[in-house]
Structure formats: structure tokens, C-alpha cells
C-alpha positions as CSV (number, residue, x, y, z in Angstrom):
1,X,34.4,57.3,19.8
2,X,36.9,59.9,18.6
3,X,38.5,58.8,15.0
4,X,41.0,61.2,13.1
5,X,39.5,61.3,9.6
6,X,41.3,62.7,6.6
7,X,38.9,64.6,4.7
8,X,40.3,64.6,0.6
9,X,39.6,67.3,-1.4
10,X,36.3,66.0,-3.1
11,X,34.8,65.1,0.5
12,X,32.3,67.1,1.7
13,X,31.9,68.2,5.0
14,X,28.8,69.7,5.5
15,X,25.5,69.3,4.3
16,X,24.0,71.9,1.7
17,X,22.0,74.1,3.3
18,X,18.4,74.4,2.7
19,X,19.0,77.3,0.2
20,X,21.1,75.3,-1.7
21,X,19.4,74.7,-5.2
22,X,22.5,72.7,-7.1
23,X,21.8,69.6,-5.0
24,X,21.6,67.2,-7.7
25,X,19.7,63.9,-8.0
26,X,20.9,60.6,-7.2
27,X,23.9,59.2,-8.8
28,X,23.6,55.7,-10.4
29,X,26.4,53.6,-8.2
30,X,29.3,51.8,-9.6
31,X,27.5,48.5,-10.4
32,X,25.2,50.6,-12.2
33,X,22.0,49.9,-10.2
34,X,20.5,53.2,-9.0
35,X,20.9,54.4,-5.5
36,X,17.5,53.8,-3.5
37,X,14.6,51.3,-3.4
38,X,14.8,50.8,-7.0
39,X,16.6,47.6,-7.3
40,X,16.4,44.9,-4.6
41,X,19.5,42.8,-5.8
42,X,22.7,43.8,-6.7
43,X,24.2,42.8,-9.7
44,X,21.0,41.1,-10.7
45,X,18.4,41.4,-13.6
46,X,14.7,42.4,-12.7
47,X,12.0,39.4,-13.2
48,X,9.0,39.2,-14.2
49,X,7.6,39.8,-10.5
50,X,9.8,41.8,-9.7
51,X,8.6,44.3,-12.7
52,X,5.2,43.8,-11.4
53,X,6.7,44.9,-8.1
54,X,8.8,47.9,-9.8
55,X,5.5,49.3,-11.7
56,X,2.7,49.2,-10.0
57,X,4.0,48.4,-6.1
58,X,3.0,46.0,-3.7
59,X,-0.9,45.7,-6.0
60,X,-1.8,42.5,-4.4
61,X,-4.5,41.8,-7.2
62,X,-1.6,42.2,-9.6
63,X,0.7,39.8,-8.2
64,X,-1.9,37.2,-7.5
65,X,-2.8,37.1,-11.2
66,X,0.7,37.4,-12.4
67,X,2.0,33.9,-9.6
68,X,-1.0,31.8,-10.9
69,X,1.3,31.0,-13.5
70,X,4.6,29.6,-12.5
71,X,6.2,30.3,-16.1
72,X,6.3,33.6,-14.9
73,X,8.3,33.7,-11.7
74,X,11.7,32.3,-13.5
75,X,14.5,33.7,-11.5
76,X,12.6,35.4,-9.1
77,X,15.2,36.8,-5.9
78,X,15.2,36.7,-2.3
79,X,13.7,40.1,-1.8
80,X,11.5,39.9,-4.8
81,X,9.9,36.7,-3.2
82,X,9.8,38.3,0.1
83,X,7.7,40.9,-1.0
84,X,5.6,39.1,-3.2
85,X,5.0,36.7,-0.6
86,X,3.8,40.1,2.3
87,X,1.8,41.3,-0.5
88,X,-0.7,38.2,-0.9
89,X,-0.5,37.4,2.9
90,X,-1.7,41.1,3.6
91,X,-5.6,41.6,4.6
92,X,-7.5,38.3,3.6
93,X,-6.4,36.3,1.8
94,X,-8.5,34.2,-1.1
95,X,-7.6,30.7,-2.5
96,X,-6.2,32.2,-5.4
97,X,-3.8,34.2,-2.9
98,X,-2.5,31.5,-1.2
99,X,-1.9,29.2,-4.7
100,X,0.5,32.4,-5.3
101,X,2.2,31.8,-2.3
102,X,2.8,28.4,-3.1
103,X,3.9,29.2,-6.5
104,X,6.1,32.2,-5.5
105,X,7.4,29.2,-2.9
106,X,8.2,26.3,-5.0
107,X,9.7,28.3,-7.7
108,X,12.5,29.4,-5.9
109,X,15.4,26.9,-5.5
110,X,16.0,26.0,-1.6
111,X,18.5,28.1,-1.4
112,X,17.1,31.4,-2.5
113,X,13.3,30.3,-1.2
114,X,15.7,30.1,2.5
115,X,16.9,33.3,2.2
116,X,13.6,34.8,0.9
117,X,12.1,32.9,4.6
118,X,15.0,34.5,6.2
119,X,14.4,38.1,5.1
120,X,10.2,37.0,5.9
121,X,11.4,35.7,9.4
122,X,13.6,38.8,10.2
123,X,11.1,42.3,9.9
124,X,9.9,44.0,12.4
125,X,5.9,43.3,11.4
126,X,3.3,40.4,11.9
127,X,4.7,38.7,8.8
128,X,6.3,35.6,10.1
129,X,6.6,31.8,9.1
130,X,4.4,31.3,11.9
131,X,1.6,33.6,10.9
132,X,2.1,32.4,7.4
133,X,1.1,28.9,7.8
134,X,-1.2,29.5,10.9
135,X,-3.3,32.7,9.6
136,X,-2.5,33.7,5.9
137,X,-3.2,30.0,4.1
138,X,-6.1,28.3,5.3
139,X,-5.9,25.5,2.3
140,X,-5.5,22.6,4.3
141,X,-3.6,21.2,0.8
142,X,-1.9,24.5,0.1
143,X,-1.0,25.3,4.3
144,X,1.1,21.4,3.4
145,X,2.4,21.8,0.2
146,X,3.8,25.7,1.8
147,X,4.8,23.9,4.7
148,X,7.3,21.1,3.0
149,X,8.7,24.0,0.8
150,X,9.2,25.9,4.0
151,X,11.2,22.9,5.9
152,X,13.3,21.8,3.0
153,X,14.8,25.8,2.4
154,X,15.2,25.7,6.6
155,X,18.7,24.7,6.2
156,X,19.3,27.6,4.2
157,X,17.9,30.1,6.2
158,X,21.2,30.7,8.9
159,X,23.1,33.9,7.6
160,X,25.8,35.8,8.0
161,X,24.0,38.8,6.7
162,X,24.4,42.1,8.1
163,X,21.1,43.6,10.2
164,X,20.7,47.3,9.9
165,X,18.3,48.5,12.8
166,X,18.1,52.5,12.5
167,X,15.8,55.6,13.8
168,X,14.0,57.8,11.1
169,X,13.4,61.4,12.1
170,X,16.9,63.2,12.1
171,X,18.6,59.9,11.5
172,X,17.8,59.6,7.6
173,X,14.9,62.5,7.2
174,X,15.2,65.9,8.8
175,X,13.5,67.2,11.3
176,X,14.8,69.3,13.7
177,X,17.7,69.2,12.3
178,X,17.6,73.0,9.7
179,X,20.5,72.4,8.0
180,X,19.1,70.2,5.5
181,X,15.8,70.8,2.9
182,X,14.6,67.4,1.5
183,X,13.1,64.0,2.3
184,X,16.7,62.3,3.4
185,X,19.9,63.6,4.4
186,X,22.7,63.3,1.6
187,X,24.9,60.2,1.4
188,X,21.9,58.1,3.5
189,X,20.4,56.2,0.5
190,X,24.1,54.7,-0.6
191,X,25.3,54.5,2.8
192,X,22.2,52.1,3.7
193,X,22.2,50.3,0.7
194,X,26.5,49.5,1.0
195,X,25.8,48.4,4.5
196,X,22.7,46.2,3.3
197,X,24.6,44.7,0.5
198,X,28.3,44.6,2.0
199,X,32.0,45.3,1.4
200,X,31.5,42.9,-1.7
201,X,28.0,44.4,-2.8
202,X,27.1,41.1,-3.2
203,X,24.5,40.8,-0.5
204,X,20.6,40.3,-0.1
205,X,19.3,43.6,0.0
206,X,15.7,44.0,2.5
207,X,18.3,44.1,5.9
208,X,17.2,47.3,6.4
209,X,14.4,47.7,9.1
210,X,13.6,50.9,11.2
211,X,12.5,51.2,14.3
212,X,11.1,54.8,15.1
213,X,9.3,56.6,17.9
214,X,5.9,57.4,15.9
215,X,3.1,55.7,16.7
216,X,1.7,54.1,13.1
217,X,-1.6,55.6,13.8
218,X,-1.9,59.4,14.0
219,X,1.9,59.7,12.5
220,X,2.6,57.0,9.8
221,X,6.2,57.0,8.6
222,X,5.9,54.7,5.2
223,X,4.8,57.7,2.9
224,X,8.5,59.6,4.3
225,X,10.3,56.1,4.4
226,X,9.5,56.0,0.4
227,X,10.6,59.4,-0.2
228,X,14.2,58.5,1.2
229,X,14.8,56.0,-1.3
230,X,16.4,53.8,1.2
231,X,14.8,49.8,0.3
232,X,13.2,49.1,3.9
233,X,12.7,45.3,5.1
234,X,10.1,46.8,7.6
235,X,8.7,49.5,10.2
236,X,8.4,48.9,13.9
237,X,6.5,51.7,15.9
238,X,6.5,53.4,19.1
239,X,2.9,54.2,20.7
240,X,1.1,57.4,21.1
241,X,1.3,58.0,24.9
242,X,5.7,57.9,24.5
243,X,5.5,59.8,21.6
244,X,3.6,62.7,22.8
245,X,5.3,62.6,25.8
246,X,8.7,63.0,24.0
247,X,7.5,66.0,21.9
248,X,7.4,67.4,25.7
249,X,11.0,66.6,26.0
250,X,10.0,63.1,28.0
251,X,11.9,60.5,26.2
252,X,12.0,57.9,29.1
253,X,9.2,56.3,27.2
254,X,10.3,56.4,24.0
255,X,13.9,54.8,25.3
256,X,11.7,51.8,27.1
257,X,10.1,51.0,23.4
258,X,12.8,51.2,21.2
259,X,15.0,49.2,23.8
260,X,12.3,46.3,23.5
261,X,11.7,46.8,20.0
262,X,15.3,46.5,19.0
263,X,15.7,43.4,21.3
264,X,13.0,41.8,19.6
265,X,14.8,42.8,16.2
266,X,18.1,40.7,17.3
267,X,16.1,37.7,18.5
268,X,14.3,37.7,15.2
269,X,17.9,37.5,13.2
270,X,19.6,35.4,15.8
271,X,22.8,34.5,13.1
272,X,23.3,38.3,12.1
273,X,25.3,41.1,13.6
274,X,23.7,44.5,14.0
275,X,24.5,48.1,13.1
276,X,22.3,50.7,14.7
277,X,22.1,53.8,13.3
278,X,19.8,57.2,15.0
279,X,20.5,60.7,15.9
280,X,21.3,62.6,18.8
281,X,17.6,64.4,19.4
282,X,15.4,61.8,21.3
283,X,16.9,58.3,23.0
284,X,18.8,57.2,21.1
285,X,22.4,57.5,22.7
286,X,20.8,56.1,26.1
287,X,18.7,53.1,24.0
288,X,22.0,52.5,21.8
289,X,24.1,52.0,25.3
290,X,21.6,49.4,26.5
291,X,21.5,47.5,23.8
292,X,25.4,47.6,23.9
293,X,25.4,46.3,27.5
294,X,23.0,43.6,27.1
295,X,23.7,42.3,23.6
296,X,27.6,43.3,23.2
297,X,28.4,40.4,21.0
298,X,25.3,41.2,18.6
299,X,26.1,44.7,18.0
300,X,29.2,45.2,14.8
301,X,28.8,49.1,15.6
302,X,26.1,51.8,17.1
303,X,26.2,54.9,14.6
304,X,24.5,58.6,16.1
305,X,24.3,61.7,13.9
306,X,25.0,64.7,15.9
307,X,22.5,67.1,15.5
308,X,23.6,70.5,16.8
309,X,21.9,71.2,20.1
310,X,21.4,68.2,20.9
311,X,24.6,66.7,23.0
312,X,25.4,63.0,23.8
313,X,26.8,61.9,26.8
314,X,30.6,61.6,26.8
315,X,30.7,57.8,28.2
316,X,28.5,56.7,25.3
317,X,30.5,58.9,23.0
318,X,33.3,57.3,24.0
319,X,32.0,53.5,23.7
320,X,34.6,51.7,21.0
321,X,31.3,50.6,19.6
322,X,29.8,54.1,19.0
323,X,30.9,56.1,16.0
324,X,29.0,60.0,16.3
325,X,28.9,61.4,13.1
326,X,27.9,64.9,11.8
327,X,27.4,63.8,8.1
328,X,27.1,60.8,6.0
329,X,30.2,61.5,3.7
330,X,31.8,61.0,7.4
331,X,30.5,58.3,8.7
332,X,31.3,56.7,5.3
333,X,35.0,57.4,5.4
334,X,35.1,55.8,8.8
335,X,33.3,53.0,7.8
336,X,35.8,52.6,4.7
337,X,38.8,52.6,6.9
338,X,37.2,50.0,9.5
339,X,36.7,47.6,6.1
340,X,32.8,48.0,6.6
341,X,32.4,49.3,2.8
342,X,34.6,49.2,-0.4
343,X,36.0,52.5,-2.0
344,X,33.2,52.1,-4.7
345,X,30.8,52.1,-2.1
346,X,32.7,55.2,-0.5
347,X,32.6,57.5,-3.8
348,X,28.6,56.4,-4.1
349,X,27.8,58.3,-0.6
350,X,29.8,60.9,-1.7
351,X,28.3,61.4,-4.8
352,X,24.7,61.1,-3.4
353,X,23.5,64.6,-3.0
């Protein structure tokens, strides 16, 4: 899509270069909350749990302990619950586990336990309602007690929340693109987070998922997923065979498994509409256009950084639904004109270097 964009003064249009060494850290945006995976509501204050889940992570010994007492999941969030909730049902699960599920459950009004479900519901891993009542608590009194919570928050679980389904390598990390030294690409971390939270930054954050060509076995991508700063709702991977195949410079593969894996993203957030977000190197212009043709109505906008060397095809260029970008402060301005994010939300991604 070709969009004239005024560039002010204090835009920038280039990345700094890897021998840059003024790159500052990240700003604190205009609601105060730093940039990244520091925070998982907007405008809120932390709880209880979700200082557990600040300090020492996603500890599932931790969290059981601390949700054995319900005094101390007062005003708990969506996200916070969510996570909370992944932690205990992860590995085995004891009976002490699953009373934490509960708790974590029936603390949360309908409303917020709905949305928590929703954000549960919407990843791209195993964790599911499903698996959650089938696998995860095997309490025949707790599996019930879950189970009522679960169907009286189902009303609340329809959203108009934005889904943000995006690529890793050259997308928010460099790779083979040189022009950039660090873990993400500048303006990435506020960019993700505006589009998470919306124009009104009043959103639930955890919308962010990614879907990338490494396999989760020999190439894991959650250590480099942390180091962006971006707060990730979950990680769906490619397999081994496609992915060695595309370090070849085969991507056919890699284009059949992202296509699936995104389609399988949409069906699991039926009431949301999409942004895509990858990068120019691998499939993703040719994955992107699929998903475009067989899902036109779930798709708000397909987003592909330009990474020198690397072109995209001028008929998906040229989609209405495809804005290329060659920087984040870029896309951001675009996305600011379109009504996609505010102007606070603008000066963050400028400001994130």
C-alpha cells in the first residue's frame, strides 16, 4: 500500500545503527506504566498475584501457596488470572494446584473471570477451557466447582478486542536484518503494547501472540521473546523439517505452517479482528495474502517490515490491507492517521529507542 507520510522534525527515520551507543532505555509511556512486559493492565495497580508474578515469574510452587488463600487475590486482572491460572495447570498438577485454580476462578467477578477465559481460550498453546476441565483438574468436586465459575463468566467472554498475530525474527528481533544491534527493533515494544491496549489504552493487555517459523525444540524463541519486552499471550511454532528447509531459501513449508497456524489463531478469537505483523525475509508477504483472501473480514490490517534485500511482491504491496513499513516510528505514524493509536501512543514509539 503506498501512504504519503509526513515525517516531523523529532521523527526518526532510520534505525540507529549497530554502532550506535546513545540508544537509550525504554521510556516510561504517558500513563506512566513502563513500556514492555512489565505491567499487564493499563491504568491499573499490581495485586498481590500479580507481584508474585512480577518477582519471581511464572514459579508455580509460588503461586499455588500464595491462591490457597483467597484474601490474597483481591482485585486480581484479566491477564494476571490468565497467567496465574497457565502457571498451575502447567506439568501435573496436585490437589493443592487445582484448589488455586478454583480460587484464582471464583475471585474474579464474572466479568473479569470472562475475560481472563477469553484471553485462556485465545493463545496459541494447549491451554484451553477444554484441556482445563478435562486434563489439568482431576478433583471431581474441584473439575464442578471450576466448571459453574467457567459457565456463569461465558457470557462475558465475546470481545471486541483487538488480536495481534505477528512473526519474530526480523519482525520484532533482528536477524538478518544488520542495521540494528539489540534484542528488538526500536519503537516495537510501544507499538505492540498501543495495539494490545487500543486507541483508548484502556484495553486487556495478553492479545499479543506470535506465530514463528522455529521449531520449539532445537530453536526455542521464549528466552528472545523476553528480551523484547513485548507482553506475549503465547508462542505457536513451525517444525524442524520447514525450518531447515527455509534456512536453504525453501519457504514453501514455512508458508503452509504459518497459513494453518494463523487460521487456527482466528478460529480461536472468533469475535476479534486481526493485525498481522512480519517482515519481508521468509513467507510472510505470500502467508499474509492468504490469510487476506480467505479471512478478508477478520483481518483490520497485514503490517510487513521491509528488510533491505529482501523484496515483496508488488500485488501484495499494493493490497489496501497491507501497510510495508521500513521502521516502527513509520508504521506508527500511519497507524496514527488511520485512528489505530492515539498521539500519546504515537510519541511512546517514538521515544522507545
Amino acid at each position: 500500500m503506498s501512504v504519503k507520510i509526513n515525517h516531523p522534525s523529532n521523527v526518526p527515520t532510520s534505525y540507529p545503527s549497530r554502532n550506535d551507543t546513545t540508544a537509550s532505555a525504554p521510556p516510561a509511556s504517558s500513563g506512566g506504566d513502563a513500556v514492555g512486559a512489565d505491567r499487564f493492565e493499563s491504568g491499573s495497580e499490581v495485586s498481590g498475584l500479580g507481584r508474585i508474578l512480577l518477582s519471581q515469574g511464572v514459579d508455580k510452587s509460588a503461586i499455588s501457596r500464595f491462591a490457597q488463600d483467597k484474601d490474597n487475590l483481591a482485585g486480581i486482572t484479566p491477564r494476571e488470572g490468565q497467567r496465574a491460572i497457565e502457571a498451575l495447570a502447567s506439568g501435573r498438577t496436585s490437589k493443592a494446584d487445582e484448589r488455586g485454580i478454583v480460587n484464582i476462578l471464583s475471585s474474579m467477578s464474572p466479568s473479569v473471570r470472562g475475560e481472563s477465559l477469553r484471553l485462556l481460550e485465545g493463545g496459541g498453546d494447549r491451554y484451553n477451557i477444554e484441556h482445563l476441565l478435562s486434563d489439568d483438574i482431576d478433583n471431581k468436586a474441584l473439575r464442578n466447582e471450576a466448571k459453574a465459575l467457567i459457565n456463569e463468566a461465558r457470557p462475558f467472554m465475546k470481545s471486541g478486542e483487538r488480536t495481534i498475530i505477528s512473526d519474530i525474527d526480523d519482525t520484532v528481533k533482528p536477524w538478518k536484518d544488520k542495521t540494528v544491534d539489540g534484542p528488538v527493533f526500536p519503537g516495537a515494544r510501544a507499538l505492540y503494547r498501543a495495539l494490545d491496549l487500543g486507541v483508548d489504552g484502556k484495553g486487556t493487555a495478553g492479545d499479543v501472540h506470535f506465530v514463528t517459523a522455529r521449531d520449539g525444540f532445537v530453536v526455542k524463541a521464549e528466552k528472545d521473546i523476553k528480551n523484547t519486552g513485548i507482553d506475549t499471550g503465547s508462542i505457536r511454532y513451525g517444525d524442524g523439517v520447514s525450518g531447515l528447509l527455509s534456512l536453504l531459501g525453501f519457504n514453501k513449508g514455512v508458508e503452509e505452517r504459518k497459513v494453518k497456524n494463523i487460521t487456527e489463531m482466528l478460529q480461536r478469537n472468533p469475535s476479534s479482528q486481526a493485525v498481522l505483523v512480519g517482515d519481508s525475509t521468509q513467507a510472510d508477504p505470500q502467508v499474509f495474502a492468504r490469510i487476506l483472501d480467505s479471512h478478508p473480514d477478520r483481518v483490520e490490517l497485514a503490517m510487513i517490515h521491509r528488510v533491505s534485500g529482501f523484496p515483496i511482491p508488488p500485488e501484495i504491496e499494493n493490497n489496501d490491507k497491507v501497510l510495508v513499513f521500513d521502521n516502527y516510528a513509520e508504521a506508527a505514524q500511519v497507524l496514527h492517521q488511520r485512528g489505530m493509536i492515539s498521539e500519546a501512543q504515537l510519541a511512546d514509539v517514538l521515544a522507545d529507542r
